[in-house]
N, C-alpha and C positions, 0 to 999 in steps of 0.2 A: 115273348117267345120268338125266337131269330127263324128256329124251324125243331124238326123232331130232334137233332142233335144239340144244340144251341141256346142257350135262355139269356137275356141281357139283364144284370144287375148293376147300380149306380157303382158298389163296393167294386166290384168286378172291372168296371169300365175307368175306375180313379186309377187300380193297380195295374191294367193294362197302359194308360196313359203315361205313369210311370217307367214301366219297361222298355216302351218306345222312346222318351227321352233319355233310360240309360246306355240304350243299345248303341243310339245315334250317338251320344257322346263317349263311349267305350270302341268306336270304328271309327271317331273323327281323332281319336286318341292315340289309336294305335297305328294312324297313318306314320306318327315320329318314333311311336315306341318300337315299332316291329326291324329291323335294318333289313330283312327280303322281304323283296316284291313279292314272292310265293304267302311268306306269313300274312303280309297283308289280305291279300286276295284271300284266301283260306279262312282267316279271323271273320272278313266280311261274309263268305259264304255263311260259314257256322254260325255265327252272331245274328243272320235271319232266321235260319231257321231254328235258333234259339226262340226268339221273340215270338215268329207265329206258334210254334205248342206252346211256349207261356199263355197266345193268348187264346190257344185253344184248349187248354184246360181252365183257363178263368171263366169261358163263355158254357163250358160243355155243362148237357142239361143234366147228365148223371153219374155215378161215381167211375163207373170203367171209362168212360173218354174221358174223364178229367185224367184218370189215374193211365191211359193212354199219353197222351198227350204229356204229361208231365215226364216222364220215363223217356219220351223223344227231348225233351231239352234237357233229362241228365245225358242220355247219349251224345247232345251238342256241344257241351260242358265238356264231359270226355276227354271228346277229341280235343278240343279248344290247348285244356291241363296239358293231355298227351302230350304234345309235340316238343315242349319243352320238359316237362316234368312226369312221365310215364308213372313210373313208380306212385307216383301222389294219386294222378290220373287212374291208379288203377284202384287205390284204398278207397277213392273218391266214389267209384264205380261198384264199388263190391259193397258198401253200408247203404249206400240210397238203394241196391235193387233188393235188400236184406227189408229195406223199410216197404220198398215197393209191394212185397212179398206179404208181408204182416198186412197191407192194407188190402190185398187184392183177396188175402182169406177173409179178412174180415168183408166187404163187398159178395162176396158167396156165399159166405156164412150165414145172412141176412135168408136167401132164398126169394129173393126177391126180383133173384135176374140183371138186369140193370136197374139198379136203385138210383132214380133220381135224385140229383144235390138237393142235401137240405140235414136237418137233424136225425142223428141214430142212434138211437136207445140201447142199451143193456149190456148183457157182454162184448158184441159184435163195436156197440160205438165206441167202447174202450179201447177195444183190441185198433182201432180204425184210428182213434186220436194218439194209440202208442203207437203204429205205423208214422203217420205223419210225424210224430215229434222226434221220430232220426233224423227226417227231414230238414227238421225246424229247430233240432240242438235246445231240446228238452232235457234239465239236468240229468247227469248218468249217459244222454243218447247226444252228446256233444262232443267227443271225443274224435272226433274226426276232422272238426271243425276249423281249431287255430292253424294246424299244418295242412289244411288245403288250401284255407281261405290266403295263410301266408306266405307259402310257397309257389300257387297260380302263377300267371304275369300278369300285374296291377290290371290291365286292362279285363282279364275273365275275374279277375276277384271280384273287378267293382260289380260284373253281375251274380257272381255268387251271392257275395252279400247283398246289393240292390235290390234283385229280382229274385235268386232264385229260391233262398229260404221263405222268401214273403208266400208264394207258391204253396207252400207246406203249413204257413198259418191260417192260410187262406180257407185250405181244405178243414182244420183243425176248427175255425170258427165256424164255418157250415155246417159240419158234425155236431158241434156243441149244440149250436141253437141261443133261445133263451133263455139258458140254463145256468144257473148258479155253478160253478165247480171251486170249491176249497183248496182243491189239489193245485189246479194250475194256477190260482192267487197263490198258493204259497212257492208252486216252481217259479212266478215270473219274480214274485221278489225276491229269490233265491237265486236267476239270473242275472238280475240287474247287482244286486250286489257283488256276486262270485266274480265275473265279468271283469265288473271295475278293480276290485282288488286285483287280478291276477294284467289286467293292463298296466297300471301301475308299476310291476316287476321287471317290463318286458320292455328291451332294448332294440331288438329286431322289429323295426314300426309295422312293415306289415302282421305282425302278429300280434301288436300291441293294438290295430286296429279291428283283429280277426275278435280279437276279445271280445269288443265293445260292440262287438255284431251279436255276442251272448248276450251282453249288456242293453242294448237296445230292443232288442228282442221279449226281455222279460217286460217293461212295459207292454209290448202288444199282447205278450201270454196272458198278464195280468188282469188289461182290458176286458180283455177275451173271457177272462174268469168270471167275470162280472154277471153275466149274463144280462144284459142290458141292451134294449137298444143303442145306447149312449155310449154302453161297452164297446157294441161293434163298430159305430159309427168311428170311432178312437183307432179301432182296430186297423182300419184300411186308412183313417186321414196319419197316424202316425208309421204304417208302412210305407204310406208312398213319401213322407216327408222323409224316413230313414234312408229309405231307396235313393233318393236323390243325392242327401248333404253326405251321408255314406261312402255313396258310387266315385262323387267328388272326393271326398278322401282318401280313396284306395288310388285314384288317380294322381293324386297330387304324391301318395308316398312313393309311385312307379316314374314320375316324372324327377324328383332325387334321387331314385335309386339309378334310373336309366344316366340320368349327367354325372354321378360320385361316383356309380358302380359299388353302392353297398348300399344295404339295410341298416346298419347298427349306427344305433343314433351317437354314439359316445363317436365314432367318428367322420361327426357329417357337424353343419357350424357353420354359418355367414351364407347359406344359402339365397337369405332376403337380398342381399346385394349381387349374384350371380342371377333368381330367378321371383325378383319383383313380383311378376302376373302372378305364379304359383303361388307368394308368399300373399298375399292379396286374395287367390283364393280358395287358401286353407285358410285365412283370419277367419271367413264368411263361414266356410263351411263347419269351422269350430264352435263358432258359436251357435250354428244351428244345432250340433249335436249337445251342446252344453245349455238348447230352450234359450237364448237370448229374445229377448223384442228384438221385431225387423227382420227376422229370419220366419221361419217354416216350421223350424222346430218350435218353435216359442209357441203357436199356436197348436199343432199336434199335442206338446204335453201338455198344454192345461186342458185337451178332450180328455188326455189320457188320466190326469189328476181330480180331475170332477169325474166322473166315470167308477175311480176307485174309492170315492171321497167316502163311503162307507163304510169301508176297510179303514179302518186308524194303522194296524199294523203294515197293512201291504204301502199305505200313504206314505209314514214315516221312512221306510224301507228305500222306496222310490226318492225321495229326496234326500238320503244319502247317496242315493246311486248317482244322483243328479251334480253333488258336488264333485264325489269323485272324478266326476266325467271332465268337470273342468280341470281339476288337478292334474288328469292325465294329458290333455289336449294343449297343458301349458307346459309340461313336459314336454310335449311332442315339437313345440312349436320355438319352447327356448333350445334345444338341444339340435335342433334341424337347422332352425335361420338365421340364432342370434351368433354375435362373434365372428372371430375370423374364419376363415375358411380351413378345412382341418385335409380336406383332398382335394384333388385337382381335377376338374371336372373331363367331361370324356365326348360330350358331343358338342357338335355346333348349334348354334345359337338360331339357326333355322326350326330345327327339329323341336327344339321348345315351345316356338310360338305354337307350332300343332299341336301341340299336348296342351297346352295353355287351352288353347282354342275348344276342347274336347272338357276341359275341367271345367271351361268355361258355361255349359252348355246345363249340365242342371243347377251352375249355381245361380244362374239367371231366374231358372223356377225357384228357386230357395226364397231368393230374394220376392220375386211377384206376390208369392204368396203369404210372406213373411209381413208385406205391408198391407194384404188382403186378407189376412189369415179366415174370416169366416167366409171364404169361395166353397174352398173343398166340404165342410161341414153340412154348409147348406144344400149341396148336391146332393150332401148322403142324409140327407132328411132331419137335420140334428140345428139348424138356423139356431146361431147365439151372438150375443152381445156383450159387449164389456171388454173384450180380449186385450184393448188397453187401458184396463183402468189403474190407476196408481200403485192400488196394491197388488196387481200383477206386475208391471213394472219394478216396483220394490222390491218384491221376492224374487224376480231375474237377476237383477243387478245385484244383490246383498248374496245370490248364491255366486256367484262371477265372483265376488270380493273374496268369500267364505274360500271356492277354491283355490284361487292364485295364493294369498295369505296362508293357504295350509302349505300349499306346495313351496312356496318360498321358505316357510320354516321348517319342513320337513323335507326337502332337496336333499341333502346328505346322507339322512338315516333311510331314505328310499333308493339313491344311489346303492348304498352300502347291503342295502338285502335283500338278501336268496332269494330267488324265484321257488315259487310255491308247485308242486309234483303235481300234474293235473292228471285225467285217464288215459290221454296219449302216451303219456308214457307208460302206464302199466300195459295197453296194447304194446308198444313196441315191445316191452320187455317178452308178453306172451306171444310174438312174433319172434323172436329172437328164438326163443325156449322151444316151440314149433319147429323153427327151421332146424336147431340141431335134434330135433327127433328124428325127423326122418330120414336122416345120411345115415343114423342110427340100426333105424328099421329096415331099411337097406341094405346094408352090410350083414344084415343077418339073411337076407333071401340066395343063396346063391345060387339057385336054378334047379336043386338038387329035390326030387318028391321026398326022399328019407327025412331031408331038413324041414319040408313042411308039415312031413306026418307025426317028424318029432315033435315041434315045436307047438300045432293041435292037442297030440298028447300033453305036454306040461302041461297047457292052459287048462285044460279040461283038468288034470286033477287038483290042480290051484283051486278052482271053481268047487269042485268037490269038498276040500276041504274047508273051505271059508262058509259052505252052507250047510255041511252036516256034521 
């Protein structure tokens, strides 16, 4: 216990550890990416005070200051979105404080005042873990997701996805406890797979990447479902491996997009020969998200695979997730660097090394831990061995094979087809359907009381007639 506000956990203390290497390298990042001295300065201001409520609701002893403090780093976020992308900034703004909302009745609903972090039972913990999981892009409550996490400036993405969903499962495992749930083993292999499909379709990389933030995610849900120590121990060593090899990815697709000036992969190509460092390290950080040996990820998912090894369905589930993952990251990465050069790039060659320098920054931890993978484990109480044995090694390598091999024979027929309708779009549509209602309803007000008294009148016998 730190003090009456405060409690220290090992989990708590990985994920904070994490957030500080994202921040630092999302600030040493946007020294190149930002062109005013103002964004700079501003990104820096916001970007701490993102970090300390990350890590004062990871440390806070009960649910209203976590759930304080978390609501101060979506305000941080915000702004951050704001300044470029209002509009996103504001959709972003209006579902976290909808989720905020669900969690803070549930937290009252209890009657217990300030309820200390830890597990909640019954209606209230459901209502508590459906709060959280707008947060955390729980299927159905994902929907906000790809067009934020896509349209940011690479540098707030990398914390959206790095830090700040992790924040939301954080909360969601603490609620859980060690509790069996069916439900969230079947959401996380239901994200880990949706994810990867709908990455797979998407030409725009940051959104191809927002996906696989679904996609990565359903592991930790899954963990999480487990109820296990083992479970949660996975929970936080594959969060903060996400948060890292992630943060670097969202990085490295803002460090192309900042030199080409686009997104869309069909017209980006031979970037490896323009920006080496970057192309160097997105290899690293792909294969950590496709679990290679030698990476961070490699050793997070086999927590995350022993953990669900009980589950045959949620196992299988997850190692399809895990090919796709490479299919898509070879995708990302023949379409981004291989070949000639498809635009002419846009900044000088100064400005890169900063971005470099910034990507460079968690893949350093990617790496450390990738050749130490039982560090973080044993911190969180869960000490293992074997991490290289043969037959994990095998199964690395042979799923690396399995994806590049699919994706080379299926390049064309994935080229060639439709992107799949997710729920953002039916938001927008009932956004769309909204907005012309009210010019609508508008146009009927004209200031006039006979018009109001008329208009009372109809409803009211409308009303009559449909009840008696």
């Amino acid at each position: 216990m730190l003090s009456s506000l405060f409690v220290f956990s090992p989990g708590a203390a990985v994920l904070a550890l994490t957030a500080g290497a994202a921040s630092a390298a999302a600030v040493l990042f946007s020294e190149g990416y930002f062109d005013d001295r103002g964004d700079r300065r501003r990104f820096r201001a916001l970007t701490l005070l993102f970090f300390l409520s990350v890590c004062g609701a990871l440390f806070s002893a009960d649910w209203l200051g976590y759930l304080i403090f978390l609501e101060v780093s979506t305000l941080a976020l915000f702004f951050l979105i704001a300044r470029k992308e209002s509009a996103t900034a504001f959709r972003y703004l209006v579902v976290q404080l909808a989720g905020a909302a669900v969690v803070l009745t549930a937290v009252a609903g209890t009657g217990a005042g300030t309820l200390p972090i830890g597990p909640v039972s019954g209606g209230m913990g459901v209502l508590l873990i459906a709060g959280l999981g707008v947060k955390s892009a729980l299927p159905g409550l994902h929907f906000w997701l790809p067009e934020v996490h896509g349209k940011a400036p690479a540098p707030v993405s990398a914390l959206l996805s790095g830090v700040a969903v992790k924040v939301g499962v954080f909360g969601i495992a603490a609620a859980l406890g060690l509790r069996t749930s069916n439900i969230l083993l079947a959401a996380g292999t239901a994200m880990a797979l949706w994810g990867v499909v709908q990455a797979l379709l998407q030409y725009d990389m940051k959104r191809l990447l927002a996906y696989h933030t679904i996609s990565q995610l359903g592991y930790i849900i899954a963990a999480a479902g487990t109820g296990s120590d083992l479970g949660t121990a996975a929970v936080f060593y594959h969060s903060a491996a996400h948060g890292l090899f992630k943060g670097a990815l969202f990085l490295c697709a803002g460090a192309l997009e900042k030199t080409y000036g686009t997104r869309d992969l069909a017209r980006l190509g031979g970037a490896a020969k323009r920006l080496p460092a970057v192309f160097c390290l997105f290899l690293v950080s792909a294969a950590a998200i496709a679990g290679l040996p030698g990476t961070m990820g490699y050793g997070s998912k086999i927590l995350v695979k022993q953990a669900v090894n009980g589950f045959p369905l949620v196992s299988l589930g997850l190692l399809a997730a895990n090919a796709g993952t490479v299919m898509s990251f070879t995708k990302m990465g023949w379409y981004a660097f291989s070949g000639p050069e498809k635009t002419l790039p846009r900044i000088p060659s100064s400005r890169s090394v900063l971005m470099s320098a910034g990507i460079a920054v968690p893949v350093l931890f990617v790496v450390f831990f990738g050749i130490f993978p039982g560090v973080v484990p044993e911190v969180l109480g869960q000490p293992g061995t074997g991490y290289f044995s043969s037959g994990k090694i095998t199964e690395g390598i042979l799923l690396l094979a399995a994806g590049v091999g699919c994706f080379v024979l299926l390049k064309e027929k994935i080229a060639s087809a439709k992107s799949i309708p997710d729920l953002d779009v039916l938001v927008d549509r009932a956004a769309g359907a909204f907005g012309r209602i009210l010019p609508a309803i508008g146009r009927l007000q004209g200031g006039l009381l006979r018009e109001y008294v008329l208009i009372t009148a109809g409803a009211a016998i409308c009303l009559l007639f449909v009840l008696f």
